[in-house]
Residue frames as qw, qx, qy, qz and C-alpha x, y, z in Angstrom:
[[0.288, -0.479, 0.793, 0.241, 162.78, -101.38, 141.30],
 [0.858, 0.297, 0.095, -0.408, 162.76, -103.88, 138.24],
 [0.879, -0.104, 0.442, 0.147, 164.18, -106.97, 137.18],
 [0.454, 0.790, -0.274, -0.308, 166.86, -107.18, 134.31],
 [0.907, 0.077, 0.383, 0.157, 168.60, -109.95, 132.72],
 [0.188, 0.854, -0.408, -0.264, 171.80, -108.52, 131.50],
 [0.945, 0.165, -0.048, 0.277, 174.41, -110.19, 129.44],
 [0.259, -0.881, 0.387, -0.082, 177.43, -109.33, 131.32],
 [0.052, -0.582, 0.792, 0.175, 181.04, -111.02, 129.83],
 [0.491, 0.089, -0.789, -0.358, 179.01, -113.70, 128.02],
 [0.277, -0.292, -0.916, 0.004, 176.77, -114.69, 130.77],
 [0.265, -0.739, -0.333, -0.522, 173.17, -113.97, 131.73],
 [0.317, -0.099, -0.616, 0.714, 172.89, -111.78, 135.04],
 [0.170, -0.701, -0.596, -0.351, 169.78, -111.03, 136.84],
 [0.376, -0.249, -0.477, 0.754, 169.47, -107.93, 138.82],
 [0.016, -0.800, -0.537, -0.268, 167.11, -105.52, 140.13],
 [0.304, -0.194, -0.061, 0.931, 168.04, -101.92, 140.27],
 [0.310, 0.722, 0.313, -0.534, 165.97, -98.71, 139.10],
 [0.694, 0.591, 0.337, 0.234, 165.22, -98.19, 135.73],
 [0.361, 0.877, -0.101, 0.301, 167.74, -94.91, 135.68],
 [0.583, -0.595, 0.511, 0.211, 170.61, -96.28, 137.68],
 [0.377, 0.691, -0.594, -0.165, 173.64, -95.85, 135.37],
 [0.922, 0.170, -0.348, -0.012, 175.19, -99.56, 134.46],
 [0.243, 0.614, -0.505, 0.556, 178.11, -98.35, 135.84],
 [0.422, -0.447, 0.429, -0.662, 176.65, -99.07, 139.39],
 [0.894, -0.237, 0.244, -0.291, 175.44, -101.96, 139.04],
 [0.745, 0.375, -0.506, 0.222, 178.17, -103.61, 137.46],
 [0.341, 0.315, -0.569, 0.679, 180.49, -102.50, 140.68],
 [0.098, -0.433, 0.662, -0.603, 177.82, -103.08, 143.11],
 [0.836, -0.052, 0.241, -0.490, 175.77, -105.38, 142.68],
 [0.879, 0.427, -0.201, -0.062, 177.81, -107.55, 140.09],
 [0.740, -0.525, 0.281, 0.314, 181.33, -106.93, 142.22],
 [0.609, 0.360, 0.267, 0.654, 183.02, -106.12, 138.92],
 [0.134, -0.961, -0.062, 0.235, 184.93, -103.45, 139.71],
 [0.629, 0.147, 0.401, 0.650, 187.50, -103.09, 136.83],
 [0.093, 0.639, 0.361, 0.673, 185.11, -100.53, 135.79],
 [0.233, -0.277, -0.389, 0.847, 186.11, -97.26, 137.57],
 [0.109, 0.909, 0.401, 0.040, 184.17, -94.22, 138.14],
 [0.632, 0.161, 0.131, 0.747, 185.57, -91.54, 136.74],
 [0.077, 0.039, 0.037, -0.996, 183.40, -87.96, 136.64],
 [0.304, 0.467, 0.714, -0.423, 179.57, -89.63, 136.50],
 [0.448, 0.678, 0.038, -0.581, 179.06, -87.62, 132.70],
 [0.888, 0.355, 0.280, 0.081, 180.17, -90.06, 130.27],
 [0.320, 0.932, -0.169, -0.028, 183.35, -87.32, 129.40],
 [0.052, -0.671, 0.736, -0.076, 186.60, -89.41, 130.92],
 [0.709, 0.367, -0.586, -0.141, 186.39, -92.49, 129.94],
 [0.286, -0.448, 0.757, -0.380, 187.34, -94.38, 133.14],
 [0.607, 0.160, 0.369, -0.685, 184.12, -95.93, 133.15],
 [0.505, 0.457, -0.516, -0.519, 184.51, -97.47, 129.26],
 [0.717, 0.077, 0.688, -0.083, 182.73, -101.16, 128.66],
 [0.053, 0.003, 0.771, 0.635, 181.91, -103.01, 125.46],
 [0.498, 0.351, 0.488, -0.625, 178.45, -102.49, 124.58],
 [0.759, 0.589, 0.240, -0.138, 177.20, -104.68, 121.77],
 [0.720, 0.484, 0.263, 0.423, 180.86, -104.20, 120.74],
 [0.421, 0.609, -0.047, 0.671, 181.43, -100.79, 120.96],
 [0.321, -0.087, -0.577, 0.746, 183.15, -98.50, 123.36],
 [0.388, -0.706, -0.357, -0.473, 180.36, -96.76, 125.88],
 [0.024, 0.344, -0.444, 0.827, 180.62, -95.19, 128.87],
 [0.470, -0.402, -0.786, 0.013, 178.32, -97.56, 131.52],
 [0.139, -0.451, -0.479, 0.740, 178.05, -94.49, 133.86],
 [0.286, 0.355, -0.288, -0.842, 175.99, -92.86, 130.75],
 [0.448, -0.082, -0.760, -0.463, 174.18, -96.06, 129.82],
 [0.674, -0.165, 0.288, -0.660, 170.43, -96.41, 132.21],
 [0.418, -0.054, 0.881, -0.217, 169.41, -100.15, 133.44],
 [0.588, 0.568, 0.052, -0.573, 166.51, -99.00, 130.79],
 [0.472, 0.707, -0.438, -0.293, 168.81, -99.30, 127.87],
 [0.004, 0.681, -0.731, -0.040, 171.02, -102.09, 128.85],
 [0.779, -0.005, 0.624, -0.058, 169.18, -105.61, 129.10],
 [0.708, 0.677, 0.131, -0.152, 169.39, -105.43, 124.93],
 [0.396, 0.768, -0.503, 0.031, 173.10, -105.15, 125.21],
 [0.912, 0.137, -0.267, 0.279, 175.75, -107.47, 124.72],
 [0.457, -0.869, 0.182, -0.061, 177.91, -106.19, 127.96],
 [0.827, 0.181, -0.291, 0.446, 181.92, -106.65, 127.87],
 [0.334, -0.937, 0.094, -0.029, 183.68, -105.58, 130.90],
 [0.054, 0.787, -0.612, 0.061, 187.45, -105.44, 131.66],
 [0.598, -0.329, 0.645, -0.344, 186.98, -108.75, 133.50],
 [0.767, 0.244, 0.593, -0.030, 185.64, -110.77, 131.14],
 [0.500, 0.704, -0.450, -0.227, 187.94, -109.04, 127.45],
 [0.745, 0.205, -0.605, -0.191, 189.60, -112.52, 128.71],
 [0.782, -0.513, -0.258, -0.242, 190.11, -115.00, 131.14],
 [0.781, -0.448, -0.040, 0.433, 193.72, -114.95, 132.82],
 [0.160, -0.866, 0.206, 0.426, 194.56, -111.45, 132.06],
 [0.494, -0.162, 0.553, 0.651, 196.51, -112.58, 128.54],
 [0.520, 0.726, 0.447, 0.039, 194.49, -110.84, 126.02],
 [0.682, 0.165, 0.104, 0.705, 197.09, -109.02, 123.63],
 [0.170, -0.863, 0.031, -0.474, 195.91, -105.17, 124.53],
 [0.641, -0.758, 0.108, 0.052, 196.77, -106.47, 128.61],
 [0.891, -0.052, 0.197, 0.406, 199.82, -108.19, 127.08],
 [0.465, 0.442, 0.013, 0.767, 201.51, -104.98, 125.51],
 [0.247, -0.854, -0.077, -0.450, 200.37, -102.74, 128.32],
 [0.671, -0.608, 0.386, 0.177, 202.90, -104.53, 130.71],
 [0.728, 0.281, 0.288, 0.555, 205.10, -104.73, 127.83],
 [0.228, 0.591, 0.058, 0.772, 205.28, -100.77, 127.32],
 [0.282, -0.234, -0.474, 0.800, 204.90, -100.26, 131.54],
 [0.214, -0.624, -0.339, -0.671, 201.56, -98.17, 130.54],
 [0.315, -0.854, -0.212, -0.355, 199.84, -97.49, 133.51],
 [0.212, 0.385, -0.323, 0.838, 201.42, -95.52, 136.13],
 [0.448, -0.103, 0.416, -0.785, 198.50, -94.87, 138.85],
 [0.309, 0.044, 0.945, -0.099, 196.11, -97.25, 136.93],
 [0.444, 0.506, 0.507, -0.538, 192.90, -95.76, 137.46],
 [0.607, 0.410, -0.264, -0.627, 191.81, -95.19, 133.62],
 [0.156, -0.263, 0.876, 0.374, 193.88, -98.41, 132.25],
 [0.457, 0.349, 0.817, 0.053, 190.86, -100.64, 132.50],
 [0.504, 0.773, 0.291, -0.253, 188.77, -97.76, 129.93],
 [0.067, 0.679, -0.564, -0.466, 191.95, -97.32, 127.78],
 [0.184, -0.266, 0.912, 0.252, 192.16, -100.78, 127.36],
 [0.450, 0.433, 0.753, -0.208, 188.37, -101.44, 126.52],
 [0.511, 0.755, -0.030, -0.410, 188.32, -98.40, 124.06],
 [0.066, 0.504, -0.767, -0.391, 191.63, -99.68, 122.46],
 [0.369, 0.212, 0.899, -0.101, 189.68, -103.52, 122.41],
 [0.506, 0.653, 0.481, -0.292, 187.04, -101.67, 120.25],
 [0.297, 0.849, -0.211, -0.382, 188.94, -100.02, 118.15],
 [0.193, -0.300, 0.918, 0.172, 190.98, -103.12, 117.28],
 [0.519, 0.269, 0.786, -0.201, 187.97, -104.65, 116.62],
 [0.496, 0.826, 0.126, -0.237, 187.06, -102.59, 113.57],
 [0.188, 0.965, -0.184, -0.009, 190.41, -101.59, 112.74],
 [0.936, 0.008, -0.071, 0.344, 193.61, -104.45, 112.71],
 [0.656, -0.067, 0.040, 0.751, 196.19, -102.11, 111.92],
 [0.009, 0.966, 0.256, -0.025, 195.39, -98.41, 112.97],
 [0.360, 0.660, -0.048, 0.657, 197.12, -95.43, 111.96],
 [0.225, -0.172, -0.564, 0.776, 198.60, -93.21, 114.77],
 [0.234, -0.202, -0.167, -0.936, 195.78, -91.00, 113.79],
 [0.652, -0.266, -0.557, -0.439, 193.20, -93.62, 114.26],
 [0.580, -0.318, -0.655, 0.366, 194.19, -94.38, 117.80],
 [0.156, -0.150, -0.213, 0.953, 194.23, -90.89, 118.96],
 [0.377, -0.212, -0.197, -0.880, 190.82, -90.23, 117.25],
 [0.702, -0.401, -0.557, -0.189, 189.34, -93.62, 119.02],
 [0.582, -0.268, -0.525, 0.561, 191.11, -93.06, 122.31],
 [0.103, 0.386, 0.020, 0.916, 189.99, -89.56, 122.17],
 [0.731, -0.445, -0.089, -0.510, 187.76, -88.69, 125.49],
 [0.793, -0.600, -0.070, -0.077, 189.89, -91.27, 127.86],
 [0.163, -0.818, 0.418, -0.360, 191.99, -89.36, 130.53],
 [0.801, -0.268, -0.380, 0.376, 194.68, -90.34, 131.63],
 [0.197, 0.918, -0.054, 0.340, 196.09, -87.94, 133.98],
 [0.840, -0.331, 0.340, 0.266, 199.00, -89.66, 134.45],
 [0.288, 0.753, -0.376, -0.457, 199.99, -88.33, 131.10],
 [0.603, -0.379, 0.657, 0.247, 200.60, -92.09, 129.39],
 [0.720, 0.323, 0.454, -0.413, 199.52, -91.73, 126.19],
 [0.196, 0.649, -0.668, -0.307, 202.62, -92.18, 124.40],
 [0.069, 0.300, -0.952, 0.009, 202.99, -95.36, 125.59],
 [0.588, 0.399, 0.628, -0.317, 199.07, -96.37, 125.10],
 [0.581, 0.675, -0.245, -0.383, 199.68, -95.41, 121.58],
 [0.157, 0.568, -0.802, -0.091, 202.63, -98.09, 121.64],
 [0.283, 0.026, 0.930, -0.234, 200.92, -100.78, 123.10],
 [0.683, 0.488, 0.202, -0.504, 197.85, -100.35, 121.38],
 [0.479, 0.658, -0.520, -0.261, 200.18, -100.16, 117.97],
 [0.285, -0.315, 0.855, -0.296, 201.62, -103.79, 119.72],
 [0.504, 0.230, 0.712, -0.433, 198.54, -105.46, 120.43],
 [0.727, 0.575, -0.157, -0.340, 197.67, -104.92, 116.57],
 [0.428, 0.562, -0.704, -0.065, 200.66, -106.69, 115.41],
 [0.013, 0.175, -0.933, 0.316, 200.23, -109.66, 118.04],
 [0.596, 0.130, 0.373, -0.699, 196.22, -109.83, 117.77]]
């Protein structure tokens, strides 16, 4: 085991875990931040989806190794009483249905906003590409995203 000093939603967190325990784990057991779902354990559905340094990443694909150097953004901490304009159009357009992905929809959509004010439908479909929902919502993650631009 070894010691790591993550930044984790703007504040430091020490914890000691093995150097190849996915992030993913320790967020949701050691940190208790369980926004971030597991989803398949290979980095391919998106459940899983944090900010890393900014962009979207799959924390069940990102080793304790790799991560003290990132800048960590989980669901929990995109803001502090659930109003951040992605959450705010996702109960505006009734997105999630089961749930489970939302939180990685909503973190990739969070990145892709970040680069990108006022994506094309293309551009949301090529960033949102890789997280399942199989709920089928992704009409209405394409609307809310499209939303959340206009209200960001």
């Amino acid at each position: 085991m070894a010691s790591y000093t993550l930044s984790i939603n703007n504040q430091k967190k020490t914890v000691e875990a093995d150097p190849d325990t996915p992030l993913l784990w320790v967020l949701r057991d050691e940190l208790n931040l369980k926004g971030t779902k597991y989803g398949c354990g290979i980095g391919q559905c998106g459940a899983c989806t944090v900010l890393a340094d900014g962009n979207a990443s799959r924390s069940c694909s990102i080793q304790m190794k790799d991560a003290e150097d990132l800048k960590i953004t989980t669901i929990e901490g995109l803001s502090d009483n659930g109003t951040h304009p992605l959450q705010n159009a996702w109960i505006k357009h009734d997105v999630p249905q089961c749930g489970y992905c939302q939180a990685g929809q909503i973190m990739s959509a969070a990145a892709l906003l970040k680069r990108n004010a006022s994506p094309s439908d293309e551009e949301i479909q090529e960033a949102m590409h890789g997280n399942i929902c199989r709920c089928g919502t992704y009409l209405r993650i394409r609307a809310a995203i499209k939303t959340a631009a206009k209200n960001a």
